[in-house]
N, C-alpha and C positions, 0 to 999 in steps of 0.2 A: 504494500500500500504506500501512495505516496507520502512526502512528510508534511504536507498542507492536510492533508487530510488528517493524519494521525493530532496534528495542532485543535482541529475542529471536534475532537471526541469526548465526552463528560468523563469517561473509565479509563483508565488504562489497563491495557490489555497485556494476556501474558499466554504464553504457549506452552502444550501439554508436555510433560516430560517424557512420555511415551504415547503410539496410537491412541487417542481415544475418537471413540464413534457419538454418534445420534441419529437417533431415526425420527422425521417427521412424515407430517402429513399435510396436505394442504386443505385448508376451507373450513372443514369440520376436524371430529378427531376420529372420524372412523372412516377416514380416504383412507387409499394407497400408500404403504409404505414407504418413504425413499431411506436408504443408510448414505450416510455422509461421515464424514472424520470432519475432526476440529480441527483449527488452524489456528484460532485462537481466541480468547473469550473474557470478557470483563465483565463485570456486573450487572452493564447496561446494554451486552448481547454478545453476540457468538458470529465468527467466519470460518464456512464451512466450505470441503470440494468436496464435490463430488461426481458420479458417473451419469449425464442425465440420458432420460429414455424420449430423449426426442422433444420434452416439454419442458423447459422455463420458466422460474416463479417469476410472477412480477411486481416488478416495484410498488410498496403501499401493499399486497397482498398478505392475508391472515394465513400463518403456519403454527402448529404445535406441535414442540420440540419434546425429546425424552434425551438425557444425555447418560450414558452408560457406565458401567464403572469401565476403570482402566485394564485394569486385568483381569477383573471377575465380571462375572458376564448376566448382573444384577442391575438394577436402570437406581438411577441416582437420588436425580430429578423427573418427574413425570409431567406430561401436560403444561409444559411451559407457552404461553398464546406469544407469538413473536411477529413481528413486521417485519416485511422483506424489505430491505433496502435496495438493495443491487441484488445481481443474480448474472456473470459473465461470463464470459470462455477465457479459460486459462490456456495460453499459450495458443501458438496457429497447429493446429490440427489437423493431417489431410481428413479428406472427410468420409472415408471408408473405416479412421479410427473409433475409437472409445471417446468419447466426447467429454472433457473432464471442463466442471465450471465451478468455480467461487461464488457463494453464496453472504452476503450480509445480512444479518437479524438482529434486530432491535426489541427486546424482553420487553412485554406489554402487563400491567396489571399484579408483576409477582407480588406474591402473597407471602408473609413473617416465612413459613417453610420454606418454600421458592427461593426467597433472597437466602436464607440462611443455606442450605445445602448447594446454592453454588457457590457461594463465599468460601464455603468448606471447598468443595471439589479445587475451585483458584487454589487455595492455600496448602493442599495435601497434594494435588497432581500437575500443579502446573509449574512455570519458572517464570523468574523476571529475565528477559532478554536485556535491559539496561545493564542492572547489576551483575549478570552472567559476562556482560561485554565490557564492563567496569571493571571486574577480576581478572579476565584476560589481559587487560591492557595494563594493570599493577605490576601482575607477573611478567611480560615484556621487556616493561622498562628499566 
């Protein structure tokens, strides 16, 4: 993401220490499944790729998020209601590939639980890339 944008975000965001997934739906909560991996996630929403099947969320449009544990394969957070911000193609793809796109969501409505077990999830499975890049560059010098 660029750094204008990252300037314009209320959260800052941080990346999983290992794989993690979610599986949304679009509209209601009893659409089609899609699995996505994280990319990375702040308090006030989530960047996700994933593989699409030919269809596009789109901007302004209602999704419900589940976000998974990291290694065990037990759902975290459930029912998360998110706003689509963006929804692109990553990278030029011929077009006989696997279509991989980034997905932006903005957390609508969480509730005391909601906010509390993604607070946790950031704090138990994720990293700060700052500080991570902060240490690197200590040890260098």
């Amino acid at each position: 993401m660029e750094e204008s944008t990252m300037c314009l975000r209320k959260h800052k965001r941080f990346t999983p220490k290992r794989r993690a997934y979610v599986a949304f739906t679009r509209g209601n909560r009893n659409g089609p499944v899609q699995q996505s991996e994280i990319v990375d996630m702040s308090m006030g929403g989530a960047a996700l790729k994933y593989v699409s099947k030919g269809e596009s969320n789109r901007p302004g449009e209602d999704v419900f998020l589940e976000i998974f544990g990291v290694s065990m394969a037990y759902v975290i957070v459930e029912k998360i209601r998110c706003r689509v911000v963006y929804d692109v193609p990553m990278g030029e793809i011929p077009t006989n590939a696997l279509k991989l796109r980034r997905c932006g969501l903005e957390f609508q409505d969480l509730n005391q639980l909601q906010s509390y077990l993604i607070g946790h999830y950031i704090e138990h499975f994720s990293r700060d890339e700052e500080v991570q890049k902060a240490t690197v560059n200590a040890r260098t010098s």
